[in-house]
N, C-alpha and C positions, 0 to 999 in steps of 0.2 A: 521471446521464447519460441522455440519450434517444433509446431504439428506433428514432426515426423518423429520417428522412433530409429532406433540404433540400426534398423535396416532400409533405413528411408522410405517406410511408407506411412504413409498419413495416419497417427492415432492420436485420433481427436478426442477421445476416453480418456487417456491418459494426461494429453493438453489440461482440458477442461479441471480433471481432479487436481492436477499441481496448481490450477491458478486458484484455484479456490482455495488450496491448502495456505496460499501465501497470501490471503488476501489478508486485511487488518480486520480487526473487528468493527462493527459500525463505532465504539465508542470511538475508538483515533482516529477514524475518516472525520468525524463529528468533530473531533478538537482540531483538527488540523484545518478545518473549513472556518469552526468559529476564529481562530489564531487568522486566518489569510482575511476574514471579513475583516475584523479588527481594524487588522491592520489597514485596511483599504478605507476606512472612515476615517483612521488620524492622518490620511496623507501615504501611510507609505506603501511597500511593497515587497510580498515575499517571494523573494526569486531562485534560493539554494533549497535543499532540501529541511526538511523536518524532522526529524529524530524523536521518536517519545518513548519513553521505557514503561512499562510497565511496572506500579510499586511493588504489587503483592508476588507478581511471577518472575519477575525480572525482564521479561522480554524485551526485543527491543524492536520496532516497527518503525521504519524508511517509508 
């Protein structure tokens, strides 16, 4: 993502508020760590992305 703004100067205000906006919530950071431990105890390894939707909203979090 980039710093700057539609006239190319630095807005780091605005930076910061979209990454926050995209962030996931702790709980699917939380699944997607417990799902990568998991998996590193039975041997294997997760190397493509994670997908989790949301039941009750639908959302979908990458």
């Amino acid at each position: 993502m980039n710093t700057r703004n539609h006239e190319h100067y630095t807005d780091r205000t605005a930076y910061d508020a979209i990454k926050a906006a995209d962030k996931p919530p702790n709980a699917a950071r939380e699944t997607v760590e417990n799902m990568r431990r998991e998996a590193n105890k039975r041997g294997f390894e997760v190397f493509g992305r994670i997908k989790l939707r949301d039941m009750k909203t639908g959302k979908i979090y990458r």
